[in-house]
PALO-763685 format. One line per field, with one value per atom (N, C-alpha, C, O): y, x, z; residue in one letter; atom name. Coordinates in nm, 2 decimals, padded with zeros to 4 digits. Each point is the difference from the previous one (the first is absolute). Layout:
N
y <- Y, ...
x <- X, ...
z <- Z, ...
volo <- A, ...
zapa <- CA, ...
***
This chain:
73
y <- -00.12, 00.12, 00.12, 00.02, 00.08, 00.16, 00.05, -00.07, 00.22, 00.10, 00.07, 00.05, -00.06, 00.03, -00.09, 00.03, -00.17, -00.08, 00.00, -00.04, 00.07, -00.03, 00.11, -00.01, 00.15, 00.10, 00.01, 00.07, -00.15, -00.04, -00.05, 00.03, -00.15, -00.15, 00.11, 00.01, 00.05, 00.05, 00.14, 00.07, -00.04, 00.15, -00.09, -00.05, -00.06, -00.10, -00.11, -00.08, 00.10, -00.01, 00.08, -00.03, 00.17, 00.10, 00.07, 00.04, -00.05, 00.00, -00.07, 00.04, -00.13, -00.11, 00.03, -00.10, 00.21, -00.03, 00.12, 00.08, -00.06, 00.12, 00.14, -00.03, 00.16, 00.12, -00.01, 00.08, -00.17, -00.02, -00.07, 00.03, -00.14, -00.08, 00.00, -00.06, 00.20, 00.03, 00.13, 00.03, 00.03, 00.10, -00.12, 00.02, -00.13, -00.05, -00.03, 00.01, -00.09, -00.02, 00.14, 00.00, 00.10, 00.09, 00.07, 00.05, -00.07, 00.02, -00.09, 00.06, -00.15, -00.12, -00.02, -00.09, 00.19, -00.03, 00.15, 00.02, 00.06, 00.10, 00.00, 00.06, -00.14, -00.10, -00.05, 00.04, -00.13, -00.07, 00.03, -00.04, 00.20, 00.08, 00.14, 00.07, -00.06, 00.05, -00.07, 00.04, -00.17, -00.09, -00.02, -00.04, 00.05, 00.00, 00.10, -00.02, 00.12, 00.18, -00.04, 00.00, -00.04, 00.03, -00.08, 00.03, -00.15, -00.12, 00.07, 00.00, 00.04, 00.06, 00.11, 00.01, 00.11, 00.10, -00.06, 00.05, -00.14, -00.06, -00.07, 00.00, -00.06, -00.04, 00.09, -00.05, 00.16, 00.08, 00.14, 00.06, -00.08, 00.08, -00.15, 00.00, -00.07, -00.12, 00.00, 00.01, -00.02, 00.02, 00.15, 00.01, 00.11, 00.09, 00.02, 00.05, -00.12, 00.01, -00.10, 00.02, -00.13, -00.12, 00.08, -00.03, 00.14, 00.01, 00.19, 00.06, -00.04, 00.11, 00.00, -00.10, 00.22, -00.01, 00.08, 00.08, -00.10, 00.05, -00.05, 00.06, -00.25, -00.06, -00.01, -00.07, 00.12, -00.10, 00.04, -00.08, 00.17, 00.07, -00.18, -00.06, 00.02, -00.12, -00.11, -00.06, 00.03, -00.06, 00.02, -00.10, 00.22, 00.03, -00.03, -00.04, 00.06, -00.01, -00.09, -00.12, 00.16, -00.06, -00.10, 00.06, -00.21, -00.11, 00.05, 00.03, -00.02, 00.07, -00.11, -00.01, -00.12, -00.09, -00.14, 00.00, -00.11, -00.11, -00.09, 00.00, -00.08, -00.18, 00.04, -00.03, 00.07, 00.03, 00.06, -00.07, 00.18, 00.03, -00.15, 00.05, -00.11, -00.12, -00.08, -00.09, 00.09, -00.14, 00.08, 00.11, -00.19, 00.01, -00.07, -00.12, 00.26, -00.07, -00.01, -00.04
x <- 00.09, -00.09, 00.09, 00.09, -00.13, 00.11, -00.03, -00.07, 00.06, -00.03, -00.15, -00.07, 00.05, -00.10, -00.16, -00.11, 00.20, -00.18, -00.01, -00.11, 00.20, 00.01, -00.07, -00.04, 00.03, -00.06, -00.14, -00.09, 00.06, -00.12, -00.06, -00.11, 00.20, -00.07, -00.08, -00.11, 00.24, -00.05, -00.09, -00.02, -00.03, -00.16, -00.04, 00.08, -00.14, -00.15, 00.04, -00.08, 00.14, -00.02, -00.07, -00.10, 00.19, -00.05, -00.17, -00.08, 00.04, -00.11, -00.12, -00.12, 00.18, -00.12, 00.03, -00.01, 00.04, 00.04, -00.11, -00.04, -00.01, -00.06, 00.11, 00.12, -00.15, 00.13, 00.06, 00.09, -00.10, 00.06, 00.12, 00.10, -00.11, 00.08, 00.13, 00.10, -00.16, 00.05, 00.09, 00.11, -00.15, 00.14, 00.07, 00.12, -00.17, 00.14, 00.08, 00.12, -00.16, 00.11, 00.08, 00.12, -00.18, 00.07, 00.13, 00.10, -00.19, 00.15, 00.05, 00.10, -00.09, 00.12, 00.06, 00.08, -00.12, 00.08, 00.10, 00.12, -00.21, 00.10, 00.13, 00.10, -00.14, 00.13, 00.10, 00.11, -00.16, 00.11, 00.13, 00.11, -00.23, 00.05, 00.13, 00.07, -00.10, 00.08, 00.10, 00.10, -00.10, 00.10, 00.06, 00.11, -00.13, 00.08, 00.06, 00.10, -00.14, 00.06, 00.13, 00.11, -00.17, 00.13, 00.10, 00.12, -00.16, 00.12, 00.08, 00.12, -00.14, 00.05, 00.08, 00.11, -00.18, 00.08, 00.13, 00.12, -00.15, 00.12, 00.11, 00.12, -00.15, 00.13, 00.06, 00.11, -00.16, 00.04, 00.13, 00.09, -00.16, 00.09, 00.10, 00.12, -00.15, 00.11, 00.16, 00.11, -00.19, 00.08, 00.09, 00.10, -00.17, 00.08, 00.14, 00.11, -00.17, 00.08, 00.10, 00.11, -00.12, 00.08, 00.11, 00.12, -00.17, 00.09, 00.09, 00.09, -00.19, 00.06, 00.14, 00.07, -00.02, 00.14, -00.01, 00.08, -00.17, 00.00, 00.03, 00.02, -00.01, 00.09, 00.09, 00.07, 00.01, 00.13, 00.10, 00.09, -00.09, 00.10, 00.01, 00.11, -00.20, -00.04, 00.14, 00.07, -00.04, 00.06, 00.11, 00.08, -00.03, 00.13, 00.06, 00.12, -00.22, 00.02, 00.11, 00.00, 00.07, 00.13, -00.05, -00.06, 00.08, -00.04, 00.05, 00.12, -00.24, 00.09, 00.01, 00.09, -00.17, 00.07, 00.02, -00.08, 00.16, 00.04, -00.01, -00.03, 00.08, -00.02, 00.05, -00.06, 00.17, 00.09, -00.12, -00.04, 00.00, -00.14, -00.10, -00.09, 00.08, -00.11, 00.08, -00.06, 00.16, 00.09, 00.03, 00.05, -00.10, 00.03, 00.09, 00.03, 00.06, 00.14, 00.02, 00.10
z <- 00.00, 00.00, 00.00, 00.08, -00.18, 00.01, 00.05, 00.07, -00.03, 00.08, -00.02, 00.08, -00.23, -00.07, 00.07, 00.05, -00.07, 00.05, 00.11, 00.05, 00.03, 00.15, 00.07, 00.11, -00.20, 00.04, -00.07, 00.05, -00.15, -00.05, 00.09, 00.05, -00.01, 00.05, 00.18, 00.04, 00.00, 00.15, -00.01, 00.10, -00.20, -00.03, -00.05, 00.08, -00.14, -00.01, 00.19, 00.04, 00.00, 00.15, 00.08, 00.07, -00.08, 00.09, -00.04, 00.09, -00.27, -00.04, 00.12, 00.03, 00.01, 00.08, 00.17, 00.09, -00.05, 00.11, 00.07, -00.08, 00.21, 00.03, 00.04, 00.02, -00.01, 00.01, 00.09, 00.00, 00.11, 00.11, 00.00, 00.05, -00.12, -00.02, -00.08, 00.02, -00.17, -00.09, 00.06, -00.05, 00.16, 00.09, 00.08, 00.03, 00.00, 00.07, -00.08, 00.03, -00.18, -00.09, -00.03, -00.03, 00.03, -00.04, 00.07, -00.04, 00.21, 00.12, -00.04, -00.05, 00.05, -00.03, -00.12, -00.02, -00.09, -00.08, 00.01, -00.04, 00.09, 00.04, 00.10, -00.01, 00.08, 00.09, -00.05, 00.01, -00.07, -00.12, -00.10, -00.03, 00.02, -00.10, 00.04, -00.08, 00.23, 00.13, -00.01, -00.06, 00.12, 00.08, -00.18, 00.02, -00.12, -00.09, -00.03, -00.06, 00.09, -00.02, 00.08, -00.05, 00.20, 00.11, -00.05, 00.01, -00.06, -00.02, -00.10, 00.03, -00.12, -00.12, 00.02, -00.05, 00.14, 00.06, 00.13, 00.00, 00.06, 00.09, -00.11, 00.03, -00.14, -00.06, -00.10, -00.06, 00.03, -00.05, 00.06, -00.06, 00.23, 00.06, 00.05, -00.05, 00.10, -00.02, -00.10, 00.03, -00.18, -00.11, 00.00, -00.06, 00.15, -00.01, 00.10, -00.02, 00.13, 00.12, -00.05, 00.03, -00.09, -00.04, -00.10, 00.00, -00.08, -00.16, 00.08, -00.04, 00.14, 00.06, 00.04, -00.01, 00.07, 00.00, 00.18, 00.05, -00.01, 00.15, 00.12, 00.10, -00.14, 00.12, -00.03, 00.07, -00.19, -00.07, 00.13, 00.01, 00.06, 00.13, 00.08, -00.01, 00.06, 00.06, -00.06, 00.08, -00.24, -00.03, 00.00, -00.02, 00.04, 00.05, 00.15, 00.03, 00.04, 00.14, 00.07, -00.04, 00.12, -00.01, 00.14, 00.09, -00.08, 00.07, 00.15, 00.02, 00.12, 00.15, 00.05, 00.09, -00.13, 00.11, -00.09, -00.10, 00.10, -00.01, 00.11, 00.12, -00.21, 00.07, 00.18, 00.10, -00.11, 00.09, 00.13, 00.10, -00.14, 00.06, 00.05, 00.06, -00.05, 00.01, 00.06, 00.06, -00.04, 00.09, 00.11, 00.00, 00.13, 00.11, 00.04, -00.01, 00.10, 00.00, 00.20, 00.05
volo <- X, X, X, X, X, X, X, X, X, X, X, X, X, X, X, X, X, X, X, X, X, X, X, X, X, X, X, X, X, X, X, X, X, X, X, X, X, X, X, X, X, X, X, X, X, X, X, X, X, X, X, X, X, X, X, X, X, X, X, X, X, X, X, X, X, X, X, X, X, X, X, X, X, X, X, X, X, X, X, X, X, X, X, X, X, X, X, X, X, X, X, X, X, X, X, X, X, X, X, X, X, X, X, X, X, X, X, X, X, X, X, X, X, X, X, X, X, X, X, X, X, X, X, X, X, X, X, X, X, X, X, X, X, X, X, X, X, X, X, X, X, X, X, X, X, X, X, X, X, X, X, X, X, X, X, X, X, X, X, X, X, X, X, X, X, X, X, X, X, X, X, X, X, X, X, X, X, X, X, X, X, X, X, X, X, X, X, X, X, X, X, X, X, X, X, X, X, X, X, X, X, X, X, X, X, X, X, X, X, X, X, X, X, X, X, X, X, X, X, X, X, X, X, X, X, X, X, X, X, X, X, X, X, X, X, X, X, X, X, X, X, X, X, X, X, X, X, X, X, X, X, X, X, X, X, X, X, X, X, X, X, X, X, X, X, X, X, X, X, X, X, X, X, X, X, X, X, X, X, X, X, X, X, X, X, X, X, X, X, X, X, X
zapa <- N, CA, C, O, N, CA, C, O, N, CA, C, O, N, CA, C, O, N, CA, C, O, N, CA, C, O, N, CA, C, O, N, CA, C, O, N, CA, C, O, N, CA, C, O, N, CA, C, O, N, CA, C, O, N, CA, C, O, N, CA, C, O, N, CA, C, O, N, CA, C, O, N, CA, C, O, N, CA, C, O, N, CA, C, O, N, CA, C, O, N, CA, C, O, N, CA, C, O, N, CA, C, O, N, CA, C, O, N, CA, C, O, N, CA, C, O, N, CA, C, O, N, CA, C, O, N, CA, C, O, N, CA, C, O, N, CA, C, O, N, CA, C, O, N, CA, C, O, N, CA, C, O, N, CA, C, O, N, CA, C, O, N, CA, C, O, N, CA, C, O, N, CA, C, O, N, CA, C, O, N, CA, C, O, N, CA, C, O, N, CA, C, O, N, CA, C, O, N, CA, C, O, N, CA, C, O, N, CA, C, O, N, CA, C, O, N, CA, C, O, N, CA, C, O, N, CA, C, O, N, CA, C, O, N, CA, C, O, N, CA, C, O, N, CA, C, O, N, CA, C, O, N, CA, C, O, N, CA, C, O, N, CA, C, O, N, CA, C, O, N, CA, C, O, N, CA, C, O, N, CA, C, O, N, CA, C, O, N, CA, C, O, N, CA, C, O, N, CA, C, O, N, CA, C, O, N, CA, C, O, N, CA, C, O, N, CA, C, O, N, CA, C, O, N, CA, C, O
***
């Protein structure tokens, strides 16, 4: 099924349904339609903070403690 019948297939649904029923499908698909915004907006700033050059300091950072550190003497 494409995107086409599937939105066919779900308005000869909603056609049969009373208006009450037809707003909850609609909060919920507005939900859906959210939780997909946010997903989309979180990997996007993901991908920026990833390709950014704002922690690169971090990879320089010169190592303060060693093994030496961890053994009790």
């Amino acid at each position: 099924m494409d995107k086409n019948e599937a939105i066919e297939k779900t308005l000869r649904v909603l056609q049969k349904l009373p208006l009450d029923k037809i707003l909850e499908v609609s909060d919920f698909a507005d939900l859906v339609f959210k939780k997909m915004e946010d997903h989309t907006l979180t990997k996007g700033i993901q991908v920026l903070v990833e390709k950014g050059k704002s922690f690169d300091f971090l990879k320089e950072e010169e190592e303060l403690y060693g093994i030496k550190d961890l053994l009790k003497e």
